[in-house]
MIDO-10485 format. One line per 10 residues: number of its first residue (from 1); their letters; for each residue x, y, z of C-alpha. Coordinates in steps of 0.2 Angstrom, whole numbers, plus 5000, padded with zeros to 4 digits. Example, Ala and Ser with C-alpha at 12.3 -4.5 7.8 and 13.67 -1.06 7.14 Angstrom:
2
1> as> 5062/4978/5039; 5068/4995/5036 $
***
This chain:
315
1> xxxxxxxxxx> 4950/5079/5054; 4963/5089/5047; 4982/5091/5054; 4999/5096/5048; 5013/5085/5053; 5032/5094/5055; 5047/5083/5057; 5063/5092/5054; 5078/5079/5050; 5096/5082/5053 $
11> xxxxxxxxxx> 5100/5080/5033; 5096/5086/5018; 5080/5083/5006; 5091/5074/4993; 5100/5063/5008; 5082/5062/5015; 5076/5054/4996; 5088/5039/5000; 5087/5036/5016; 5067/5036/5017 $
21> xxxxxxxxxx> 5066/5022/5003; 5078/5012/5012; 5070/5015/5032; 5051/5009/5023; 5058/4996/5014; 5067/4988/5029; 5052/4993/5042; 5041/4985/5033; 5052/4969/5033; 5053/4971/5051 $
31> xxxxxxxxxx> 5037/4975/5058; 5027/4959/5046; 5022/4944/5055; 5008/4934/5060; 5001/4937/5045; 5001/4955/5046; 5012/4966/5036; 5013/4978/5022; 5012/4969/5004; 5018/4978/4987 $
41> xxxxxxxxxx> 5004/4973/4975; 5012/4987/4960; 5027/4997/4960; 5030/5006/4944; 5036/5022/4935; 5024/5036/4934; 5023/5052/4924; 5010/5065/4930; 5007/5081/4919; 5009/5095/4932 $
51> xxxxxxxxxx> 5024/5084/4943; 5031/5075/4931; 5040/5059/4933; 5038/5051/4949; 5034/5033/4955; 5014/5024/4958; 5015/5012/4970; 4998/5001/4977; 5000/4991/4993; 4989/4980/5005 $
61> xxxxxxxxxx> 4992/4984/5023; 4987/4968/5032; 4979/4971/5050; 4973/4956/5054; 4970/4955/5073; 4980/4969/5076; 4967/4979/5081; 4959/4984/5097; 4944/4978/5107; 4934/4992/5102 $
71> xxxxxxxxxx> 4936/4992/5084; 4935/4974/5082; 4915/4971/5086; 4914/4983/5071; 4925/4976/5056; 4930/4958/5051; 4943/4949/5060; 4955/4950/5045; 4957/4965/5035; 4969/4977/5024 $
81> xxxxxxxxxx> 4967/4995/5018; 4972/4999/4999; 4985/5011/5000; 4990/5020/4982; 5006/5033/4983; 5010/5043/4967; 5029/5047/4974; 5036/5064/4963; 5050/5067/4976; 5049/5080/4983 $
91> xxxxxxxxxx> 5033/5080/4984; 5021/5066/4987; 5002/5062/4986; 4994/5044/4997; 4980/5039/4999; 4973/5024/5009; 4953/5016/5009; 4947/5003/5015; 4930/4991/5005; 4923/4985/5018 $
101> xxxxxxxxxx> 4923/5003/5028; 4920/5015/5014; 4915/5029/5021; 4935/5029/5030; 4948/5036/5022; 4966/5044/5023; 4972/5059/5012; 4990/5062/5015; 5000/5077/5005; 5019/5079/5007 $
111> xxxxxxxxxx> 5032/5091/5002; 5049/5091/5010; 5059/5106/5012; 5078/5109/5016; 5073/5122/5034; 5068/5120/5049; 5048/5119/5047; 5047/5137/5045; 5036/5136/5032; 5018/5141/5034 $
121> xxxxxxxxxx> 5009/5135/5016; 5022/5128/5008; 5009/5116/5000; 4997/5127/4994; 4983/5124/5004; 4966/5133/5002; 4960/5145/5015; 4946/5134/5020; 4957/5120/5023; 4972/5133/5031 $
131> xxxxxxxxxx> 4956/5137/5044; 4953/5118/5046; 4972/5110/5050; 4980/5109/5068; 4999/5109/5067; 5008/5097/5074; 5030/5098/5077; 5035/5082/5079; 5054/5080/5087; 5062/5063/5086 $
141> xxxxxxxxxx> 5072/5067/5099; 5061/5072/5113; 5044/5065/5109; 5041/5049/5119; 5041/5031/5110; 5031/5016/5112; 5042/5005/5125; 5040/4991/5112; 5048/4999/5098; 5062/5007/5108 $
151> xxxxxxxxxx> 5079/5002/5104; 5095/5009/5112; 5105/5007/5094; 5089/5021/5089; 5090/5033/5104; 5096/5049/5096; 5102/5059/5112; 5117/5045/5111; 5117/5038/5092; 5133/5046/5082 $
161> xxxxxxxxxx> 5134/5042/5065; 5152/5036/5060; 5151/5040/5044; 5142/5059/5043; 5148/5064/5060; 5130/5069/5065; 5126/5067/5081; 5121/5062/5096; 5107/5075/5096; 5104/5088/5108 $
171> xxxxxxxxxx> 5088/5098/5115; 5085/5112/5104; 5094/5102/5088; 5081/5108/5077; 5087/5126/5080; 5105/5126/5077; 5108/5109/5067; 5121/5115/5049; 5110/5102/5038; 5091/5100/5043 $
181> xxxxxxxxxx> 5074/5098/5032; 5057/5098/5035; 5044/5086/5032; 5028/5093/5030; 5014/5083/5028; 4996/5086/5027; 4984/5073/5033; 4966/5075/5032; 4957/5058/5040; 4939/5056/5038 $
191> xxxxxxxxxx> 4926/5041/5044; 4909/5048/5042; 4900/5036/5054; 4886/5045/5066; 4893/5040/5085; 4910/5037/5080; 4918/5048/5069; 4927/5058/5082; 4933/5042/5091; 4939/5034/5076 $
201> xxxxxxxxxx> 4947/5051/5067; 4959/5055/5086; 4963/5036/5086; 4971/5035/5068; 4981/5053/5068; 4988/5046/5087; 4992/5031/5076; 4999/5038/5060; 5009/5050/5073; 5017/5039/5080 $
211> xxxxxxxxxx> 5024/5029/5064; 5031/5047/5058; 5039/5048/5074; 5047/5030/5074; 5051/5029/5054; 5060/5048/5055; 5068/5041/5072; 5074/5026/5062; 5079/5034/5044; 5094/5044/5055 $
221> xxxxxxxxxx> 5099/5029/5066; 5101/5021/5051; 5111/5033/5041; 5126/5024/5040; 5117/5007/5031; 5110/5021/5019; 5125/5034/5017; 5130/5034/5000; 5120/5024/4990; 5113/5030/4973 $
231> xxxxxxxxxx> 5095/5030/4969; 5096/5015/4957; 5104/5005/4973; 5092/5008/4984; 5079/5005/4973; 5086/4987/4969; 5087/4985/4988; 5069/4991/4989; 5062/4977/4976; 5074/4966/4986 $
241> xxxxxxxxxx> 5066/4968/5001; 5049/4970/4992; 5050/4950/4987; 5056/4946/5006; 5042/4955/5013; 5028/4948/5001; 5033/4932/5002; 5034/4933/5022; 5015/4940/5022; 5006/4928/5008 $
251> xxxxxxxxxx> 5015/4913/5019; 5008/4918/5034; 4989/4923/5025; 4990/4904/5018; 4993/4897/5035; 4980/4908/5044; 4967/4902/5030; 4970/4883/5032; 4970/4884/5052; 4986/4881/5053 $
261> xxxxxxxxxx> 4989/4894/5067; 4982/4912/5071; 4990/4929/5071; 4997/4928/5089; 4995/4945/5100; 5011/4947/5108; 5009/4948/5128; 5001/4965/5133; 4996/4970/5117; 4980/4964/5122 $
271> xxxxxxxxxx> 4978/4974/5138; 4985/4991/5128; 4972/4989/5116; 4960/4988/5129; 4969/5003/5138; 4968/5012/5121; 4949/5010/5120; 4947/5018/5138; 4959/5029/5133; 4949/5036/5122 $
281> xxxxxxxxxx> 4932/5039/5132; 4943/5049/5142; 4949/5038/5156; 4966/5049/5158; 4985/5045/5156; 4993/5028/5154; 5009/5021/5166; 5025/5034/5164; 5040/5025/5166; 5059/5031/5166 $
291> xxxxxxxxxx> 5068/5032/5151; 5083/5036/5141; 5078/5052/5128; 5062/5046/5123; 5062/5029/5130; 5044/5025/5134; 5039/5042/5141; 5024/5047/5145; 5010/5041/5135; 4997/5055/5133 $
301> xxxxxxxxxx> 4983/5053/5118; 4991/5066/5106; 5007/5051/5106; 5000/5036/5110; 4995/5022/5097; 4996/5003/5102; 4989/4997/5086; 4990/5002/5067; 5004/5012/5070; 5016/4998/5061 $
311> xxxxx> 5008/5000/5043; 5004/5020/5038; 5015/5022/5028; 5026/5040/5029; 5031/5045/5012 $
***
């Protein structure tokens, strides 16, 4: 299943080059606990002949019982997908498997652009795959996040930024902001299973949507943390952060293994995870509640992911 995710961002592509390495490297710190969480296995330079110097990273995305009902009677109880990035800023290549699932996998190709997402090929796809791909627009103003990942500090129709002046955003942003870019990534999800396919494909895009929408959300709110660094300091806050959050996962892996303690399912996950598995045999919407910009806003399947969602990685 093929689609094209846009998400235009009120900076430019070299702000954006900063301000993405610091949102995953704090995110990922965040969002790890109970033994599941994103863990850096290689981070290295990288030269590639055609894009030239870049940056290879490999990482282990740990899901551990973060997963719903209905995917669970099918996978063991814990888990992680191999994700390898080859990073040649602006463009980008990922790539996530999984060995105990190996007919899943996730082909993501990024290329940011300093306009509005007004570009129609701008990464060179072939006609078969132009036929293929869906575009998304994804606004992190006006699209709905998960209540449990809402934060008032992150809400962008009120955050102002004290040190770039941008802000709060307004509806329509996109269309009259001085400084915008363009994320365009391409995301091709495959799970070739007879029964399932479909199912399985609608639930991860619905998931890797909404961690482009909260990650984006997040790399503005945080744009006064990030204003200003250079590469090679964000890149030592990176590997800082890299040692916090490894060290965070292994520790949690060691105590699951000696039955110390189990990954604990925060209250209602459960339930939305049951939700989400009706969700997707077509049982209709889930609750709509009032909000503040995108506050928990109505949760319709092209939006909604209750699992997975913390660990796709964005670049």
């Amino acid at each position: 299943m093929l689609k094209e995710y846009r998400i235009c961002m009120p900076m430019s592509v070299e702000e954006y080059h900063i301000g993405q390495l610091y949102m995953i490297a704090r995110h990922s710190l965040e969002q790890s606990h109970g033994g599941e969480g994103v863990e850096v296995v290689e981070n290295t330079s990288h030269t590639d002949p055609v894009h030239g110097q870049g940056q290879y990273t490999e990482k282990r995305i740990h899901l551990s019982g973060k997963l719903p009902v209905w995917i669970r009677s099918y996978i063991p109880r814990f888990i992680y997908l191999t994700e390898r990035a080859w990073n040649y800023y602006p463009y980008t290549e990922t790539e996530l498997t999984c060995s105990v699932v190996p007919r899943f996998s996730i082909k993501i190709r990024t290329r940011y652009e300093n306009n509005n997402g007004s570009s129609e090929n701008c990464l060179n796809m072939e006609e078969e795959e132009l036929k293929k791909r869906t575009v998304d627009r994804v606004d992190i103003l006006t699209d709905p996040v998960d209540e449990k990942h809402y934060k008032e500090e992150e809400d962008l129709s009120v955050f102002r930024s004290e040190k770039t002046g941008r802000g709060p955003l307004e509806k329509g942003w996109d269309k009259c902001c001085d400084v915008i870019m363009c994320s365009y990534k391409l995301v091709d999800v495959s799970f070739q299973v007879f029964g399932l396919q479909t199912k399985v494909e609608e639930f991860v895009h619905r998931a890797i949507r909404n961690i482009l929408l909260l990650g984006h959300r997040q790399a503005f709110a945080w744009i006064d943390e990030w204003y200003g660094m250079t590469l090679d300091d964000v890149r030592e806050y990176e590997s800082g952060m890299q040692e916090k959050t490894n060290e965070k996962v292994r520790e949690a892996q060691k105590d699951i293994d000696g039955g110390i303690k189990t990954p604990e399912t925060p209250e209602g996950e459960e339930e939305e995870g049951e939700k989400e598995g009706q969700d997707l045999k077509g049982s209709g919407r889930l609750s709509k509640n009032n909000s503040l910009s995108s506050q928990g806003s109505e949760s319709s399947q092209s939006q909604r992911s209750g699992y997975l969602s913390s660990w796709f990685k964005w670049s």
